[in-house]
N, C-alpha and C positions, 0 to 999 in steps of 0.2 A: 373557723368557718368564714369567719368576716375577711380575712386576704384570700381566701378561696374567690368569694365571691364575687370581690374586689377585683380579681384576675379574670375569671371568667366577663365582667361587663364590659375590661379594657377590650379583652382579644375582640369582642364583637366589633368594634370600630377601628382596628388594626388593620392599614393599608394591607392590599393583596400582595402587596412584593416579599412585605415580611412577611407574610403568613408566608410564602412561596419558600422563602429562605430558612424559616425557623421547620421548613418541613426535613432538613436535612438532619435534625438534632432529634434526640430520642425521646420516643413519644412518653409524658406525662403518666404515673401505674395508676393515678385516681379513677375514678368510671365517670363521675361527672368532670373533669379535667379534661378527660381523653374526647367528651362529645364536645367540650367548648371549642379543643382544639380541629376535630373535625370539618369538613366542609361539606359535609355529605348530608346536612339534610338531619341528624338525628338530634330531637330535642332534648333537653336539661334543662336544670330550673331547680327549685327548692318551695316547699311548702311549709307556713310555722303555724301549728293547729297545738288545737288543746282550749282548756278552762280556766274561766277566768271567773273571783270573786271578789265580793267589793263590797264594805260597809263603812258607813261615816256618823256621824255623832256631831249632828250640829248643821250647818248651811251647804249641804249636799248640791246645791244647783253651784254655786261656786264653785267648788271643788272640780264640777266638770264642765267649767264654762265653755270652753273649744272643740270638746271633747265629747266621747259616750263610753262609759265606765262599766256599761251594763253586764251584774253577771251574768255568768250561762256559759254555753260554748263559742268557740271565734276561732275563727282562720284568718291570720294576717302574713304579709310580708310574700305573699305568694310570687313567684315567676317562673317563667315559660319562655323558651328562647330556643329557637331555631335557626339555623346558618349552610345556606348553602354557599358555593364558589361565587355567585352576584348576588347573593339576595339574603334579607334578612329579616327575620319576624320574632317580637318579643312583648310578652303582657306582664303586666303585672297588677294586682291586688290586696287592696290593706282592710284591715276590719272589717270583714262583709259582710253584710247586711246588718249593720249598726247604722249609726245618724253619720259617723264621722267615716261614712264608709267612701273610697276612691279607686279609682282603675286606673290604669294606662296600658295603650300598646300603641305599634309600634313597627311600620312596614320599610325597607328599605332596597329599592335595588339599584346597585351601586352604579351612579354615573347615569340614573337617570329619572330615579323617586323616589320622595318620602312624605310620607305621608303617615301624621301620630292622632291619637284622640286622645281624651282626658273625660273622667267623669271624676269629679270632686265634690263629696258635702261636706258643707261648714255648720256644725249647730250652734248655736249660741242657748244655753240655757242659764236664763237670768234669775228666774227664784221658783222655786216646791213651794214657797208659803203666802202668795200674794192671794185676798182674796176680795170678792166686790161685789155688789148690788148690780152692776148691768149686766146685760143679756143683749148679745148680738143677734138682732129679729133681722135683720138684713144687711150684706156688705159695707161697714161702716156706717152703719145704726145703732143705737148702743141704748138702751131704755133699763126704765128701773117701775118696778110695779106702780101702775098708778096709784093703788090703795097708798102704800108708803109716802109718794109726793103728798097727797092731798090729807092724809094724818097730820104729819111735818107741817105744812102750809097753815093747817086749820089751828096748828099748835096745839092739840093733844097729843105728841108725841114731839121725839127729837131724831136727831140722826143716829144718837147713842142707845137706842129705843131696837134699831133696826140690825146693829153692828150684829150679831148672832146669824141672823139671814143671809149673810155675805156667805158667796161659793167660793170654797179653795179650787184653785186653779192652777198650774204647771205654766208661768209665762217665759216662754219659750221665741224663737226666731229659727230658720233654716236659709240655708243658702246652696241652691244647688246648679252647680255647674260646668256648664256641658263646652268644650273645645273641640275643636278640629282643624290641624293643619297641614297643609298640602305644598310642595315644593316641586315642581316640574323642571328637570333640564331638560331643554331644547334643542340645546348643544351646547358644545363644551364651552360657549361664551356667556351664554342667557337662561337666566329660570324665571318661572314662574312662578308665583306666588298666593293663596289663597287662605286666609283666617276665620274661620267665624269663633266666637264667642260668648255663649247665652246663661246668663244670671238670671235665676227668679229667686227672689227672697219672700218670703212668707211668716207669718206669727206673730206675735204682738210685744209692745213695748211700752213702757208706762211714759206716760205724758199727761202734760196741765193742761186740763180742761176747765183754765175758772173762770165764773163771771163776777170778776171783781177781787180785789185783795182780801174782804171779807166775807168771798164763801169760794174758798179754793178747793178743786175734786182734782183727784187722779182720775184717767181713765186708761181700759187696757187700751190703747192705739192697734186698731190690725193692719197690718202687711199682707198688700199681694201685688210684689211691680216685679217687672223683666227688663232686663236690658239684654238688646242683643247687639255685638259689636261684631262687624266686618270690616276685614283689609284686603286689599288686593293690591298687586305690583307685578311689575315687569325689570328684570333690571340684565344689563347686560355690561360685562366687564374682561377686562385682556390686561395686560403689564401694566399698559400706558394709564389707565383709568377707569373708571366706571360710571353708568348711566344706569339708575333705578327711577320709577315713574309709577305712580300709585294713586287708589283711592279708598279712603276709610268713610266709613258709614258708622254712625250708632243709634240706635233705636229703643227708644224707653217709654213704656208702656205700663201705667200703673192702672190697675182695676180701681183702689177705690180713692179718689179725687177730693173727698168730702167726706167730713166726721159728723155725724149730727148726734150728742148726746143727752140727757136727761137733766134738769137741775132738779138733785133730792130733795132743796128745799121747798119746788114751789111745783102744784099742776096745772097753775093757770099762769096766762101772760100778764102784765103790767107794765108800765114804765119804770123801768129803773129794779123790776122784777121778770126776767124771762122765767120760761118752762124749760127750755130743752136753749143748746147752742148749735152752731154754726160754723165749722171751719175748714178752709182749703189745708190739702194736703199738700202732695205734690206732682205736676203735671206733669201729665205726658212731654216729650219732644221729641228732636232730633235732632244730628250734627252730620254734617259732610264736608269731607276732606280732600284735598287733589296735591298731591305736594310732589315736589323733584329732588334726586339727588345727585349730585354729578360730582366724582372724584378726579385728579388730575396729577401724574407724578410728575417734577419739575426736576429741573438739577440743581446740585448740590443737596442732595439727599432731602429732597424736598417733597409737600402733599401739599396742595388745594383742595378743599372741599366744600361744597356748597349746597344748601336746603333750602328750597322756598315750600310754603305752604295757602292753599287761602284754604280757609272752612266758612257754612252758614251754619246758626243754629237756630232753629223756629217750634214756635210752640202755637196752639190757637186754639185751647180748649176752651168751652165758654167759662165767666168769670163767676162763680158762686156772686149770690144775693147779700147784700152788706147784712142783712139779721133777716133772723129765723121768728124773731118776736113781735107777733102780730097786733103788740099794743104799742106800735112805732110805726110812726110815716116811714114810707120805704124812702129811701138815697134814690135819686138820678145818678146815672153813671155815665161817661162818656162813650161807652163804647160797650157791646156784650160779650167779647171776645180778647182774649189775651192779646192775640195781634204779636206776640214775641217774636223779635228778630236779631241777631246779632251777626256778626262779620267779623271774622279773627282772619290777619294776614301775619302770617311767621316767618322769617328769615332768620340763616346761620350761616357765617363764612368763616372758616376755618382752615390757618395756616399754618404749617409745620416744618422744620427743613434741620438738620447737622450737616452744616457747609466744611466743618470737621472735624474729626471725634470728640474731642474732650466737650464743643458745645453743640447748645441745642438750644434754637427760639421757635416760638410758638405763640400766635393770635389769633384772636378770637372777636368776635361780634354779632352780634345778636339783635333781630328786632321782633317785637309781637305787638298788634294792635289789636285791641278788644272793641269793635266799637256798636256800643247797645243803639239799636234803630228802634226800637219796639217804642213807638208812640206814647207821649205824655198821659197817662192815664189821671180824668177827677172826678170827682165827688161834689154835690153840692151841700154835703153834712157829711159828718162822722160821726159812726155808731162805736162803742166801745164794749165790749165782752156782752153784745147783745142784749144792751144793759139801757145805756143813757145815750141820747142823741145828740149832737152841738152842730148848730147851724152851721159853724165854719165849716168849710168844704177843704180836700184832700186834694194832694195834687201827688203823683211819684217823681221819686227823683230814682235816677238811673245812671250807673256809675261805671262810664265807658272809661280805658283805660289804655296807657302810649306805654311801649316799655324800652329803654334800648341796655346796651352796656357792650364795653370790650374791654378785652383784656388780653396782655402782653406778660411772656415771663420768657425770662433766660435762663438757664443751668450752666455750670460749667465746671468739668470733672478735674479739682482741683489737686485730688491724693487719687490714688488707687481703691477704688471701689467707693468714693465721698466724692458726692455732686454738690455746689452750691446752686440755691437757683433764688432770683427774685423776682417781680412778679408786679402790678401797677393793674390798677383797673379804675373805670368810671360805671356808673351806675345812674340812668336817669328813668324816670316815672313822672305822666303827666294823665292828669284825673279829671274828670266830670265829677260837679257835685261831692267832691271834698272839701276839708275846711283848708287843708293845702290845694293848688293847682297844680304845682310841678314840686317833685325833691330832685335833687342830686348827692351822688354819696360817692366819696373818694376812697380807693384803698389800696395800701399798700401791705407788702409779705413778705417775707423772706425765709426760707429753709434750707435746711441741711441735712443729707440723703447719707447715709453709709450704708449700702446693701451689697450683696454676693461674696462679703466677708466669710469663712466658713465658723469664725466664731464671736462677730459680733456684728449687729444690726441696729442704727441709730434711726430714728426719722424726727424733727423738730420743726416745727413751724410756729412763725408770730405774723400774726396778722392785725391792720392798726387800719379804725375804718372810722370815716367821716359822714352823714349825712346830714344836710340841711333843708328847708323846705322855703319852698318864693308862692309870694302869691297869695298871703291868707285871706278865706272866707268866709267870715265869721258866720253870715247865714245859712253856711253849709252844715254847720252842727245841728245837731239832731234836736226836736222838742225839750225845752231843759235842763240840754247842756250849758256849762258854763263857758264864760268867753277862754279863760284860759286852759281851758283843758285842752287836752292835744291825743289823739289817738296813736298808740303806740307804734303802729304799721309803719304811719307816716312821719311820725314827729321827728323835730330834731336828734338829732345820738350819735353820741361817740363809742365809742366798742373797739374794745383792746381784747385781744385772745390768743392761746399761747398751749400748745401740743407738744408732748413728746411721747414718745415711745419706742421702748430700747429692749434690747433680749441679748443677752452671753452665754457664748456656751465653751464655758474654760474645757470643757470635755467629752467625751462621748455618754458619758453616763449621766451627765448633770447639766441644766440648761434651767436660768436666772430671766427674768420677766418683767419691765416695770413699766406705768404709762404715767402722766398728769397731763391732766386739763386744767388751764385757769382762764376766766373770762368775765369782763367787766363791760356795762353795759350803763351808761349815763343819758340822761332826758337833759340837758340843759334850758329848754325850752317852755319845757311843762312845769306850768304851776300847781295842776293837777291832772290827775291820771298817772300813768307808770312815770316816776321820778327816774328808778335805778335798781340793777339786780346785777347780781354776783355768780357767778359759780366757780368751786373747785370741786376737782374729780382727779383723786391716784387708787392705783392698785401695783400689786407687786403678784409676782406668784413662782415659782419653781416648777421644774419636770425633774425625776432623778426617772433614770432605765439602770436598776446594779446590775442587771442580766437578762437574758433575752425572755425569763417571763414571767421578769417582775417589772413593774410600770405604777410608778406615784406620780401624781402632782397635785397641788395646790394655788390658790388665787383669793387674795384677801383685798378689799379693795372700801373706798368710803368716800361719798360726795356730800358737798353741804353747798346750800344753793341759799341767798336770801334777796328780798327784792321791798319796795318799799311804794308807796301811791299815796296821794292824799285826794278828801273828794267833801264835799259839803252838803250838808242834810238843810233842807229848806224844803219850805211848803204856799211859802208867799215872794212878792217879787223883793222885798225887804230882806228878809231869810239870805234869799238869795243872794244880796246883798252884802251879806254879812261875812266877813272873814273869822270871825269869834265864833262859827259854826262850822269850819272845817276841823275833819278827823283826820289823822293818819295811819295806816293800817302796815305792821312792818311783818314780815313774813321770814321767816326761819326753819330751813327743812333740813334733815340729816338721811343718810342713806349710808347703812351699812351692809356688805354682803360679806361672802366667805362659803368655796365652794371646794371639795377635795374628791379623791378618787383614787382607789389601789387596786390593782389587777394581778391576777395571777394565772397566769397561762401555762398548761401541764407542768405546776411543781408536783403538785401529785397527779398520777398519771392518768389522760385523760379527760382532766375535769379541768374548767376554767370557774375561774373567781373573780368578784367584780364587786366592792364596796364604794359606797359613794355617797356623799350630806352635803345637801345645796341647801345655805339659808342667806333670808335678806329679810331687814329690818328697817321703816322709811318712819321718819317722828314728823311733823309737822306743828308748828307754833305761831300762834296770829296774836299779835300782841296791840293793842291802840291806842294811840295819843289823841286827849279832843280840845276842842277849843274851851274859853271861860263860859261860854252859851253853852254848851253841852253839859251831862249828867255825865258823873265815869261808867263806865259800860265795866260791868261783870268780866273780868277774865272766861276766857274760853281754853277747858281742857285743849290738852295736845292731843293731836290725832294721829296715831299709832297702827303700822302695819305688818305685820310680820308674819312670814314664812319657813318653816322648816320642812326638806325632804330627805330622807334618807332610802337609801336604796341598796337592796343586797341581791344577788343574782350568781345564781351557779348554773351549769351547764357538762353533763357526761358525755362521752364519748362512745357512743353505742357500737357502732359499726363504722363505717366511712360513711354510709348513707343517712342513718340515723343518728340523731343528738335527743337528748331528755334535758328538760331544764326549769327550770322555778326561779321565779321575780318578783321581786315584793317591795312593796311601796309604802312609805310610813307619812303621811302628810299632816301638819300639823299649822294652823293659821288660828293668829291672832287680831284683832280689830276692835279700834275705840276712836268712833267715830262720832262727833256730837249731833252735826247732822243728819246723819239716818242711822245713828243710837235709838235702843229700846228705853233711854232715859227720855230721848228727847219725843220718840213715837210709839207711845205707850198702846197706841188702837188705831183702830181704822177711823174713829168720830175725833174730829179739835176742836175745839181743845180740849187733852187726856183730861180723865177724872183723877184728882190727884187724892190720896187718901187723906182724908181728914178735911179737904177744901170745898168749897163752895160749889153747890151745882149750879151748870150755867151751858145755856143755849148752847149745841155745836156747832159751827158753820163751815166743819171742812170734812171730807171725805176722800179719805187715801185707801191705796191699794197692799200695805201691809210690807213692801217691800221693804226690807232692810238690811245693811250691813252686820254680817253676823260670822262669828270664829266657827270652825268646824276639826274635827278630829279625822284622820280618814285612811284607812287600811284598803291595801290593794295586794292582790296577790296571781298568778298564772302560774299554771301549769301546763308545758309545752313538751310538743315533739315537733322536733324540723326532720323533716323527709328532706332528701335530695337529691335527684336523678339526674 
């Protein structure tokens, strides 16, 4: 059914000549064949309907994180298509009316419109067992019974006192969205062009709400913002070249701006004790865009191409209040209003040409300036977790940004079907308010191409890169960083990297597979911060076909990645000071997968067969070195991920129109994770109560979320119609 269907979507986009031509040749005996091939207007399509069930044993919102598993009945895969002599119309639908439910159609008349839509949802379902003490009394308000606060507070009770009262909850996320676009020919030289694009995400997602290291809360965070994006163009083009001229628009719009939630521990304000916190989300804006494109064919088999763009981006919401805690002088601010303004100018010039055959060069360059206007915003104090106030005053720093880089490469066709090609680039970046000012970074490549071979395929690349940074500032680092630390983005580094991947096919029946990755990545610079990280990455894998319907293959493959940082624990300017108080932190990951598939297409008559076990298994290891000032730190379990799916699928042969079929899904996930381990978060109150130990005050309140293995059976039962 699947080359059926495969056939019918080409013929829809099949120039009219050969439809004209293929009309000489004997019509197709299928009934859906014969309307693909038709021009007369009569539709086809296919429907895949039937039941679906589904139980799992263990972290079920996992299982269906992208996804909606729900059983019942379901119609998916559906389409509709219609074909007249100029015109064309086609839908289709997946899942419908489930969470991950999507459409598409689909208008075309040839040589002078088209015009498609999209309706897509995305769910995200993060956890069935998160639950919590607030209650959303209004769009990003979030309370917790006053009785509870002012028990807590009075110290007649604890936070572990209340953990029973917490509501289970489905924390959840949606994403749904809507497309439309439209292309106008004008005439046979010009179209038109029109996009829109509208995102609204909604639901909630766990986030730190604390005030202070010593009484940290989850809270659920709710979502409700829209982005809508618009393009518009004009572009018109002939042999010689082409002219596009455009404006993009984006618009985001969030409902709720401002979190304000509950502190369990307290119902009254204090200094250095709030009730409830304070915090911006994220604002509104905008972005607008005006750009050009202009192509040009030159001789000697030559292209010029060129893009300018400018864009603004502005934002002006007013600026939330530095604290919500009424036993605090309020902040002066400069300003009550964001005042956000940015200016991005982008340029690309692009040149291409084979003066002849065996070569071919090609350059390239590039500019973008980022540059932040949004006025110097201060403060005459800072307030911290709407907690403690410090006279010194706040000032932002705002990190406008120069970007350029080009790059040159040559090829030249040195064997029959083996291209050499090398390759040279520069790379420069110049920064506002980093602790670098400008880097530059040097690179060189070289590869080596074997393709249109019929029985073998090489591709190789090593790539050798330099960057260094001018200009350090050392008061550009952030509160408490140390002088020699260096942020990775920007730091000095060398980077060695090295690809292959190759395929043989000694035969028609048997085709060979292998790739590696190696790459090395050095900080010479950094005394602390990211030093150095590694990776390798191979897989090999096989196809055999013994006959037309039998079909194996297999792919087995394993990466190991390790990286290394050192950093200093201090709490005084001495501390500080002290190199006998730096750790190092070395990291070591594995990843193995292994994934296979056997098919059987009418050995027995009729029916098709489809076996198939996809698994992958990632280890994780943090190992630390510390100074003679330090205590040795406790090893940390390895953090362990692993996946198994297996898949069995049959399918009958009812009629030509009809098919009967059954799909089953075996999922199996394993997890040991220390950090949101049931060892490590025993309850919703912290610290756990641990059996036999000490009872002692809580001062943290989580939402229950956690990393957790699941068992999970999936099964359908289908019929495909197809008309």
């Amino acid at each position: 059914m699947r080359n059926r269907l495969v056939l019918a979507c080409a013929m829809v986009i099949v120039p009219l000549t050969l439809a004209s031509a293929q009309s000489t040749l004997p019509l197709p005996t299928d009934p859906q064949a014969q309307a693909a091939a038709s021009l007369g207007g009569k539709a086809f399509g296919s429907v895949d309907f039937g039941g679906r069930w589904f139980s799992v044993d263990g972290d079920e919102a996992r299982h269906q994180r992208y996804r909606d598993l729900s059983p019942g009945g379901y119609v998916s895969d559906a389409s509709f298509t219609r074909r007249g002599e100029e015109w064309t119309l086609s839908a289709q639908a997946w899942n419908v009316g489930y969470r991950d439910q999507k459409y598409a159609a689909e208008y075309r008349l040839i040589g002078r419109l088209k015009t498609s839509f999209l309706w897509d949802q995305i769910p995200m379902f993060i956890s069935r067992d998160t639950r919590t003490l607030y209650v959303e009394t209004a769009p990003g308000v979030l309370r917790i019974d006053d009785s509870i606060q002012q028990s807590i507070q009075s110290g007649a009770t604890s936070l572990r006192n209340w953990e029973g009262q917490a509501v289970r909850f489905d924390m959840r996320t949606q994403r749904k969205i809507g497309q439309m676009d439209l292309v106008f020919n004008a005439n046979p030289s010009t179209d038109l062009f029109f996009n829109v694009l509208n995102t609204n995400r909604s639901g909630q997602i766990p986030f730190g709400g604390d005030f202070g290291h010593a009484n940290s809360v989850e809270i659920p965070l709710p979502l409700d913002n829209r982005t809508t994006d618009i393009k518009t163009g004009i572009e018109w083009a002939n042999r010689q070249g082409m002219i596009k001229i455009g404006w993009d628009g984006s618009y985001f719009d969030n409902s709720i701006q401002t979190v304000i939630w509950d502190n369990p521990l307290r119902a009254t304000d204090a200094s250095g004790l709030p009730s409830q916190g304070l915090m911006p989300v994220m604002h509104s804006n905008t972005l607008h865009y005006v750009h050009g494109t202009g192509a040009v064919n030159l001789p000697g088999r030559g292209r010029l191409v060129a893009y300018v763009a400018g864009g603004q981006g502005r934002s002006n919401e007013p600026i939330p209040a530095s604290t919500i805690n009424t036993a605090l002088l309020p902040v002066n601010a400069s300003r009550a209003t964001v005042e956000g303004e940015q200016q991005t100018t982008v340029a690309q010039l692009q040149f291409t040409m084979r003066p002849v055959r065996p070569f071919f060069l090609s350059a390239k360059y590039r500019y973008s300036d980022v540059d932040v206007r949004t006025p110097i915003f201060t403060t005459d104090a800072r307030i911290a977790y709407d907690a403690n106030r410090s006279a010194v005053g706040a000032e932002t720093a705002y990190h406008s940004a120069v970007r350029s880089s080009f790059d040159v490469d040559g090829s030249l066709t040195v064997l029959p079907f083996t291209a050499l090609k090398v390759g040279a680039g520069r790379y420069d970046q110049e920064f506002t308010n980093r602790h670098w000012l400008k880097t530059s970074e040097n690179v060189l490549r070289a590869s080596l191409d074997t393709t249109g071979h019929s029985m073998l395929m090489v591709r190789a690349l090593y790539e050798n890169r330099s960057r260094e940074g001018e200009t350090f500032e050392v008061h550009a680092l952030g509160a408490g960083e140390l002088a020699s630390i260096r942020h990775y983005d920007i730091a000095d580094r060398d980077r060695q990297r090295f690809t292959l991947i190759a395929s043989v096919m000694p035969g028609t029946m048997v085709g060979f597979n292998a790739s590696a990755g190696i790459g090395q990545d050095e900080y010479p610079g950094s005394q602390h911060g990211l030093l150095e990280t590694d990776s390798k990455q191979y897989s090999v894998g096989m196809d055999v076909t013994p006959s037309d319907t039998v079909q194996f293959n297999a792919n087995y493959g394993w990466e190991d990645y390790t990286s290394a940082s050192r950093s200093r624990t201090a709490t005084t300017a001495a501390q500080l000071a002290d190199p006998t108080r730096d750790f190092r932190t070395d990291y070591d990951g594995a990843v193995r997968f292994f994934d296979a598939a056997i098919e059987f297409a009418e050995v027995i008559e009729r029916t098709n067969i489809r076996v198939g076990v996809d698994w992958n298994r990632a280890t994780d290891t943090y190992a630390y070195q510390v100074g003679s000032s330090l205590a040795t730190p406790q090893p940390l379990p390895d953090v362990l991920n692993e996946l198994l799916r297996a898949e069995f699928s049959i399918t009958y042969r009812l009629s030509d129109r009809l098919q009967l079929g059954f799909l089953y899904w075996y999922d199996d996930y394993k997890v040991e994770d220390f950090a949101l381990g049931e060892t490590t978060l025993s309850g919703l109150a912290l610290p756990s109560l641990q059996p036999g130990g000490a009872v002692v005050n809580t001062n943290a309140l989580l939402l229950g979320y956690l990393y957790r293995p699941y068992t999970a059976h999936t099964g359908w039962v289908r019929l495909t119609y197809r008309f």
